[in-house]
GUTORLUM-678246 format. One record per residue (C-alpha): residue in three letters; z, x, y. Coordinates in pm, whole numbers, plus 50000, padded with zeros to 5 digits. Layout:
% GUTORLUM-678246
ALAZXY ...
% end
This chain:
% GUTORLUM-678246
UNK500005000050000 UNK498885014750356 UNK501785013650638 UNK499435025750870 UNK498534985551046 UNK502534983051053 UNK502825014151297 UNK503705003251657 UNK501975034151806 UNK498615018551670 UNK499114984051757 UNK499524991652113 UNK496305017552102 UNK494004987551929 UNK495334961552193 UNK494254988752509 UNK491384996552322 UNK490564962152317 UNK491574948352622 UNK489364977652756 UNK486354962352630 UNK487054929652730 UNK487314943453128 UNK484194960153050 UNK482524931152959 UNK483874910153231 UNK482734939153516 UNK479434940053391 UNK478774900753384 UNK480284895753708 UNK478034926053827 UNK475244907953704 UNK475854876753805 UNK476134890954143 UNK472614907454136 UNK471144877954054 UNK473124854654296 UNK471804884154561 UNK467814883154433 UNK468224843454444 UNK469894844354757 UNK467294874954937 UNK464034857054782 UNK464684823954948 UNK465474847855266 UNK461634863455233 UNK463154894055089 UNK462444916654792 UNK464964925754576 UNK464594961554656 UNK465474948455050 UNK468344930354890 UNK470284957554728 UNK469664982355037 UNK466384995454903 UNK463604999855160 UNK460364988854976 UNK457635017855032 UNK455075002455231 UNK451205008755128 UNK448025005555286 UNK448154983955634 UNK451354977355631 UNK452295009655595 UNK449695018655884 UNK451684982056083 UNK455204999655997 UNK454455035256186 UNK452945012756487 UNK454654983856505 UNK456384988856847 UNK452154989957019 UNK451484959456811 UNK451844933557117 UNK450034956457333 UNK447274956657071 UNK447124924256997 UNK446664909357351 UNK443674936457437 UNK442184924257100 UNK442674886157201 UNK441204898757537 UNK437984914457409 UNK437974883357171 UNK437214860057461 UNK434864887857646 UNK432614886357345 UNK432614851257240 UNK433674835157542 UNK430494815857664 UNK429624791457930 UNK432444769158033 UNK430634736657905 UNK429844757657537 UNK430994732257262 UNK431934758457060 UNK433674773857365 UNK435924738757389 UNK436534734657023 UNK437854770156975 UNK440004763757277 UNK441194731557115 UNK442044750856762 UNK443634780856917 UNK446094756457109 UNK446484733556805 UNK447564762756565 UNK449834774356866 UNK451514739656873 UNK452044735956508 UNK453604767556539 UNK456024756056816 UNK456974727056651 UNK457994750256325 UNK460054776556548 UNK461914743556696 UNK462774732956366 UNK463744764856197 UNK466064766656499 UNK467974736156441 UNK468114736856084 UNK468364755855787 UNK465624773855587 UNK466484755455265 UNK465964723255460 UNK462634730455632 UNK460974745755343 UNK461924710955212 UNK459794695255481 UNK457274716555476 UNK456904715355085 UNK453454730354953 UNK452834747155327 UNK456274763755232 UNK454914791855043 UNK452334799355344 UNK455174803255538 UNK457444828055352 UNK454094849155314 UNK452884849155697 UNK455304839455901 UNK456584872055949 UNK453934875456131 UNK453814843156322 UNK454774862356653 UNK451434885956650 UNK449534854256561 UNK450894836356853 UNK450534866057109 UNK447104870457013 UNK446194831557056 UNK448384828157387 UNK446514863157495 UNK443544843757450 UNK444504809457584 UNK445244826957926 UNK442524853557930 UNK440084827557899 UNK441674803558152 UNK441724834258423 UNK438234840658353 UNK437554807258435 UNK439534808458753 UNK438454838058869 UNK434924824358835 UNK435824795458986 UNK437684806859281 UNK438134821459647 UNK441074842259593 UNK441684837859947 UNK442644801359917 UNK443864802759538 UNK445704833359569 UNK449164817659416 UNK447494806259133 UNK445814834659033 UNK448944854659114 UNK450814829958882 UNK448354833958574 UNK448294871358626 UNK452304874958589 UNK451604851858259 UNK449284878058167 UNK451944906258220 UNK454844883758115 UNK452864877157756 UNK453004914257670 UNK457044919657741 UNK459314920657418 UNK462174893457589 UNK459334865357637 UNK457994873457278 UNK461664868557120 UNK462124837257418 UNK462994807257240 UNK460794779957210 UNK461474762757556 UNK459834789457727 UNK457114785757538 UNK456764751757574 UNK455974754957927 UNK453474779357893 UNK451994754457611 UNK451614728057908 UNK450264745958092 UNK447834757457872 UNK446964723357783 UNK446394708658108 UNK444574737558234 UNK442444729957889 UNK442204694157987 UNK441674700958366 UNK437494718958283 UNK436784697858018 UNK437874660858102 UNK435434671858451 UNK432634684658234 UNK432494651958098 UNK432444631858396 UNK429944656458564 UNK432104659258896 UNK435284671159021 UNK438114656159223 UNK441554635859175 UNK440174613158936 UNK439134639358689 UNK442084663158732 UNK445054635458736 UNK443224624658371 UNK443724660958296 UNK447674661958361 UNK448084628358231 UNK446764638757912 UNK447834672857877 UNK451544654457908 UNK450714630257657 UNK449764655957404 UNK453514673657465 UNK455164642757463 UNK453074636657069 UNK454204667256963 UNK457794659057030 UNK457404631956899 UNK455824644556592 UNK458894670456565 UNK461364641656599 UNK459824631056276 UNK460814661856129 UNK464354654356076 UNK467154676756127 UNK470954675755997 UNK471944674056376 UNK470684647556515 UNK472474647356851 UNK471164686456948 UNK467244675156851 UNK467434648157069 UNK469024667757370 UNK466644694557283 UNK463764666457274 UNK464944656557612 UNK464894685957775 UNK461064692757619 UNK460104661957825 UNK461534673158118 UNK459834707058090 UNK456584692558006 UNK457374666758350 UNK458344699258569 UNK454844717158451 UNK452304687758500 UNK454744683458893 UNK453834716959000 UNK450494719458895 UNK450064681259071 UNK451194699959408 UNK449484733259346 UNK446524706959343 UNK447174687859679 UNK447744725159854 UNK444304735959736 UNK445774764959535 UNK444134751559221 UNK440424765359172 UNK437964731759140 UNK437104740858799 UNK434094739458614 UNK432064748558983 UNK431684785159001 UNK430204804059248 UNK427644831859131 UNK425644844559437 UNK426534839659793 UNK424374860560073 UNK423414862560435 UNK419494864460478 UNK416994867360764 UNK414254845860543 UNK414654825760246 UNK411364808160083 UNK410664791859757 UNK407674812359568 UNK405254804359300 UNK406944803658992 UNK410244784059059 UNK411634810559201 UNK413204813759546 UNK412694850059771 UNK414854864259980 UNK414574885660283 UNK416634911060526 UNK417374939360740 UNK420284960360696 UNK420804999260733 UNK420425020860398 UNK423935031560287 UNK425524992260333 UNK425064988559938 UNK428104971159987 UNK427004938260208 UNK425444907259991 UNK422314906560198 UNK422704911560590 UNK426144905760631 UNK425794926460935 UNK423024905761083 UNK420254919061361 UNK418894890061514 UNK416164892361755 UNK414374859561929 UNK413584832561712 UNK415514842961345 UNK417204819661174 UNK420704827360971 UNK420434818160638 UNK422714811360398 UNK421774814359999 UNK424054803659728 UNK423574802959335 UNK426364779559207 UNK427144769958823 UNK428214737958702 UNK427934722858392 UNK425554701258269 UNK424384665158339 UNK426794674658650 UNK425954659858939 UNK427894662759227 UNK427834673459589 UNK429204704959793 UNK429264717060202 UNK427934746060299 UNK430694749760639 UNK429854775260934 UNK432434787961113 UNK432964815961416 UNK435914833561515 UNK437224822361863 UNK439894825762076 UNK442104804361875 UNK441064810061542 UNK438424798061305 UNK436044767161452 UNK434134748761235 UNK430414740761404 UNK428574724461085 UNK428974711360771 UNK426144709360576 UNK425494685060224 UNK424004698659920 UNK422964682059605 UNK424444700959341 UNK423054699058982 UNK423994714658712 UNK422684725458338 UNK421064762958444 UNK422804796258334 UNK421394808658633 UNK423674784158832 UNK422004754359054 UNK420124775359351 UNK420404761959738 UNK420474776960073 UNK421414763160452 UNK419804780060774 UNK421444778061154 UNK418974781861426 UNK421824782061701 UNK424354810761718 UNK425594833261901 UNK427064874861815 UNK429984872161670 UNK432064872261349 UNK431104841461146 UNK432174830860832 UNK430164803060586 UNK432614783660295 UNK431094765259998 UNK433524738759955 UNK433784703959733 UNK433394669359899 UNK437154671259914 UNK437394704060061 UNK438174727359829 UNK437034760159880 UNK434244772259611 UNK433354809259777 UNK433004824260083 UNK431114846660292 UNK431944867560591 UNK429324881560841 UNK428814893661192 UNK425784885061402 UNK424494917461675 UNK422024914961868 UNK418614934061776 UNK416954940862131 UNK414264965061957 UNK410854960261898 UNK409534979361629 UNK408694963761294 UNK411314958661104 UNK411904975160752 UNK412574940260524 UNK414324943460181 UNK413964913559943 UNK414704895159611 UNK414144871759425 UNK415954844259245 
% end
């Protein structure tokens, strides 16, 4: 018979032995359990396991090229949005020039809507409400920032272009000023990280500027008909997409609706100040652009549709459009030539206005109608003449039946008291 299970000594070793085991086991379930609870928990975060545990995940191909310049990324995505528009950006009355408009600030709204969400509520909860779009968004919308610099990059780009075209930066100088800082203001990191507020008034703006070209295009003139249209439906598209957010549901109901509140407001503050930018003339009297604007001793229409132009001015004025420094002997006539664009089946009216510097000021003298038609790339072609003048500095505005300033022209009128034929440049257009 073997004593050796009745010794103390090696009852107490198999009892540690086994109660060694059974820790063992224990610490390495629990560890387990807690790598998997972490993987669960870092996969419905949009992390790897690897980022999970610590681990950096090596980075290959473009993303590894994204990771070493990732800090030049909004920089580079705005010029790209830039050059975008300068490539594909056509006339202002382009269908494909509105509908890409229309998507870009569709995709950019959608996106709103999502960052509103997310912000009130948890991930588990939207991906819930987004269901099958969910797995688009755990794969790209880590990048949903670049993609909405480079579409806002593009929004405004295109909008200044338009402007610019569109304007005398001499009356729409706080406009223009205003879309510039947008421009600058798009490329800082603390508006790309603003939350979505901010970025709901740049979104009305961008969609009544939208509105404000195209619902004019349409009618084929401009004015307060047209352009209060354009803010009353630029609103009404905010106010849907609000709406359609309310829809989305959120576990606090009191914050969305304060934060749905204060989205109206915004969108109400927006479509305000653009309605008195508009009554102070700041606002550029979009889709009429001015292309061509000169000063001209002679201006004729020629065989072949086109029109010819003709002056005196001295050799190293490249500078002047036509005779801006005007020699007038007996018997010339100023002239006044304009190419101006406007969309198609536009018809509509504009004022060729002369004006001379006086004693107190500017003076008008005339104010001349011109049918303006629209539908040629070359822009619709018209010139005025004055017959009485006198030297002086004069100035000649293109301006809309409501008196909104389209371009402008500066010149000075000497007086030629030689004889001698005259040297004449010309053009045609």
């Amino acid at each position: 018979m073997n004593n050796t299970n009745n010794d103390p000594r090696s009852v107490i070793q198999s009892a540690s032995q086994a109660a060694s085991q059974a820790a063992s086991q224990a610490a390495s379930q629990a560890a387990s359990q807690a790598a998997s609870q972490a993987v669960t928990q870092s996969t419905e975060q949009g992390k790897t396991p690897d980022e999970s545990v610590g681990h950096k995940p090596k980075a290959i191909g473009w993303r590894a090229f994204y990771k070493r310049h990732e800090r030049h990324g909004p920089a580079a995505f705005f010029v790209a949005g830039f050059l975008f528009d300068v490539l594909t950006l056509g006339r202002i009355d382009d269908p494909f020039t509105i509908f890409s408009q229309l998507v870009y600030l569709s995709i950019v709204s959608v996106v709103w809507r999502w960052e509103l969400l997310s912000s009130l509520s948890s991930h588990v909860e939207a991906k819930v409400r987004l269901g099958f779009l969910a797995r688009w968004r755990d794969r790209f919308w880590r990048y949903h920032d670049e993609i909405v610099h480079f579409l806002y990059g593009s929004l405004l780009s295109a909008y200044t272009l338009f402007y610019f075209k569109s304007a005398s930066l001499a009356t729409s100088f706080v406009f223009m000023l205003v879309l510039a800082v947008l421009l600058v203001a798009n490329e800082l990191s603390r508006f790309q990280r603003s939350g979505p507020h901010l970025r709901l008034a740049l979104l009305s703006l961008c969609w009544i500027s939208y509105f404000s070209y195209v619902i004019p295009t349409l009618f084929g003139f401009v004015g307060w008909v047209p352009f209060t249209l354009a803010v009353g439906t630029g609103v009404l598209v905010i106010f849907a997409l609000l709406k359609w957010t309310e829809t989305g549901g959120s576990s606090a109901l009191e914050v969305m609706a304060f934060q749905l509140r204060k989205g109206r407001a915004i969108a109400l503050i927006v479509a305000l100040g653009l309605t008195l930018a508009y009554a102070f003339r700041w606002l550029p009297p979009v889709p009429i652009a001015a292309l061509e604007i000169g000063v001209y001793h002679h201006v004729e229409k020629v065989p072949g549709g086109f029109y010819q132009v003709r002056y005196v001015r001295p050799w190293y004025a490249i500078w002047q459009s036509g005779a801006q420094t005007f020699a007038a002997r007996p018997g010339d006539k100023v002239h006044v030539f304009a190419r101006v664009f406007a969309p198609g089946r536009f018809r509509d009216e504009i004022r060729v206005r002369w004006l001379k510097r006086g004693g107190r000021g500017w003076e008008g003298t005339d104010s001349i109608p011109l049918s303006l038609v629209g539908g040629r790339d070359e822009g619709f072609r018209g010139f005025a003449f004055k017959q009485n003048y006198s030297p002086g500095l004069w100035r000649v505005q293109l301006e809309t039946t409501e008196g909104r300033e389209i371009s402008r022209i500066s010149f000075e009128v000497i007086e030629d008291l030689g004889t001698d034929e005259r040297e004449w440049r010309a053009r045609l257009f």
